[in-house]
C-alpha positions in Angstrom: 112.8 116.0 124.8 114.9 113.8 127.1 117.4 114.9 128.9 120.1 112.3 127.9 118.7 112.3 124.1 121.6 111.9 122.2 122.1 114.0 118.3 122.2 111.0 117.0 119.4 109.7 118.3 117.6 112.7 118.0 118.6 112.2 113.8 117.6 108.5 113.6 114.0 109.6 115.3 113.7 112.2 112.7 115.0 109.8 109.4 112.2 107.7 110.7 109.8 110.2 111.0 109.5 110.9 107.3 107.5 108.2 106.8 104.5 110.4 108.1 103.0 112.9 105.3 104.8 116.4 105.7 101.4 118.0 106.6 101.4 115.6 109.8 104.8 115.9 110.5 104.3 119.9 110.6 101.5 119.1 113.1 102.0 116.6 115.5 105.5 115.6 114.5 107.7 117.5 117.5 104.8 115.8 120.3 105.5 112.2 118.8 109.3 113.2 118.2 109.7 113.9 122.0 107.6 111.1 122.9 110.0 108.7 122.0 113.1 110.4 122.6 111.3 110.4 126.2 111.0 106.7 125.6 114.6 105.4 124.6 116.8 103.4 126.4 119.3 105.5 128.4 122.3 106.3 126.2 120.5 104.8 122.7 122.1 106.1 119.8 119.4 104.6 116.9 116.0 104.3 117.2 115.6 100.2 118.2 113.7 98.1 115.5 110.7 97.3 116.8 109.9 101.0 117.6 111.5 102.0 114.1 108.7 99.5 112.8 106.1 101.2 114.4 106.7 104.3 113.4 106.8 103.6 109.8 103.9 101.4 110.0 102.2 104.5 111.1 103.5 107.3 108.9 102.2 104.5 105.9 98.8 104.5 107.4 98.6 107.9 108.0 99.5 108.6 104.2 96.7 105.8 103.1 94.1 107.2 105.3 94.5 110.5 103.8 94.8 109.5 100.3 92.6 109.6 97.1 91.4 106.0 96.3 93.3 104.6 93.6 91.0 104.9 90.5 91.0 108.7 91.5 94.6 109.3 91.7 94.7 107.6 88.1 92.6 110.0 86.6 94.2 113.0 88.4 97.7 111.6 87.1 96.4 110.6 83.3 93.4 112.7 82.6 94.3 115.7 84.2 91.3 115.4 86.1 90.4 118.0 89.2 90.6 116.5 92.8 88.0 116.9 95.3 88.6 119.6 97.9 88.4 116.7 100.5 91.9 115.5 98.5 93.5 119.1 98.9 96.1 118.2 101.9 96.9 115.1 99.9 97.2 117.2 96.3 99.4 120.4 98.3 101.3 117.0 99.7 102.3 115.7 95.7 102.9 119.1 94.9 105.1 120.3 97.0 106.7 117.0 96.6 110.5 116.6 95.7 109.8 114.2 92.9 106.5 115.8 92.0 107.9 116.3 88.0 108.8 112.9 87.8 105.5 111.6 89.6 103.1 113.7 87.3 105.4 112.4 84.0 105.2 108.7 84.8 102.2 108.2 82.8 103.7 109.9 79.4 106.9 107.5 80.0 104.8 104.8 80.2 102.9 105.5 77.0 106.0 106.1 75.3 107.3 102.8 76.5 104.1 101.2 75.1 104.1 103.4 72.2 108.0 102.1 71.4 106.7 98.4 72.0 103.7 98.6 69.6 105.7 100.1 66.8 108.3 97.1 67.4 105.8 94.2 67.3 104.9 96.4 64.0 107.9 96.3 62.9 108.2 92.4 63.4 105.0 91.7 61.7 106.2 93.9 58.3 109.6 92.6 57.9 112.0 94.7 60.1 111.5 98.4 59.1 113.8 99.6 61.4 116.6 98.8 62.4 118.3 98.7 66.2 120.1 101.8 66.1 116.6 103.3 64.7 114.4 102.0 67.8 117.9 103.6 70.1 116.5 106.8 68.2 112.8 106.6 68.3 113.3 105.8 72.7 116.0 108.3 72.8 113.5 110.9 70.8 110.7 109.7 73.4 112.9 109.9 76.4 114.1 113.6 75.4 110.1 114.5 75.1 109.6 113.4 78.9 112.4 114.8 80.2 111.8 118.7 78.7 108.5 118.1 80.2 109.9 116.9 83.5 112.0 120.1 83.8 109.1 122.2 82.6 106.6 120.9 85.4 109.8 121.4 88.2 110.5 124.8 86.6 106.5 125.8 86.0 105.2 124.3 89.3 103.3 126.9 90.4 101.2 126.8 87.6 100.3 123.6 88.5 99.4 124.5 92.1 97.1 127.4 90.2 95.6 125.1 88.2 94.9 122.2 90.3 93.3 124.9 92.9 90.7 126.3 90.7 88.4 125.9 93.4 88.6 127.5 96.9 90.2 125.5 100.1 88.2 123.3 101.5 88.6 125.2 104.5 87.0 128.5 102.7 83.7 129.3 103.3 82.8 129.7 99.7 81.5 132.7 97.9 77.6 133.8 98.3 75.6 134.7 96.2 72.9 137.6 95.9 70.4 137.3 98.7 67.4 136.0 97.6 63.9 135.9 99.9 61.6 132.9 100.8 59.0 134.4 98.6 60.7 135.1 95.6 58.1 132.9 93.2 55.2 133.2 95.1 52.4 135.7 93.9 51.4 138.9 96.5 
């Protein structure tokens, strides 16, 4: 670290260092941290904007590069489906996650939501069979639903974590089976 690094700038390095995946930043984070605290102007007090820029431009390819592609984040998110062990740095990343509950709810609020809408356009079509106050009720009902399950998945998280790592680290070597010779079907 510089010498003549001020806490402040030392702070304003770090803000913009979040924008790096928190299995990167526990890596490489303190070299790239000193590097441009080594960097600054004498007596800076906030990380300038083009350097600011750079950083954050990194940290959001860093997370792209190590994320699932799209379609299979989707069916992680709405089918429940099992990730890859490639994907596990990225899955330990969204669990761990401060907003992790909310992230892995999305999808249910946004069936609700659609849910709520097709009942209205329903209700438009056979003659207003409820009133407002009564879709207030039905979003308020919906909305409740999510929310217990939001505080269930932040409460439970660790079953999550279980369940999403059925399968060893990708870093394990696996478990062997039996030993079994070359000539096992062959004739003697």
């Amino acid at each position: 670290m510089g010498a003549s690094a001020s806490p402040a700038l030392e702070r304003s390095v770090d803000r913009w260092l979040r924008a790096y995946p928190p299995r990167w930043r526990e890596q490489r984070g303190a070299e790239l941290r000193d590097v441009v605290l080594d960097l600054a102007a004498p007596g800076a007090r906030r990380v300038d904007l083009r350097t600011a820029a750079g950083l954050v431009a990194g940290g959001w390819r860093a997370r792209r590069s190590t994320r699932p592609s799209a379609r299979v984040v989707l069916a992680y998110r709405l089918r429940g489906r099992r990730l890859d062990a490639r994907h596990d740095a990225w899955l330990r990343d969204d669990l761990a996650g401060r907003w992790y509950p909310v992230r892995a709810e999305a999808p249910m609020a946004v069936v609700c939501a659609v849910l709520v809408a097709l009942l209205h356009a329903v209700g438009d079509l056979t003659g207003h069979w409820l009133t407002p106050r009564g879709w207030g009720e039905v979003a308020a009902v919906l909305l409740f639903v999510v929310g217990v399950d939001v505080v269930r998945r932040a409460r439970h998280r660790e079953d999550d974590v279980a369940t999403a790592f059925g399968h060893p680290p990708a870093d394990a070597p696996g478990r062997f089976g039996p030993y079994v010779g070359l000539d096992r079907g062959q004739a003697r």
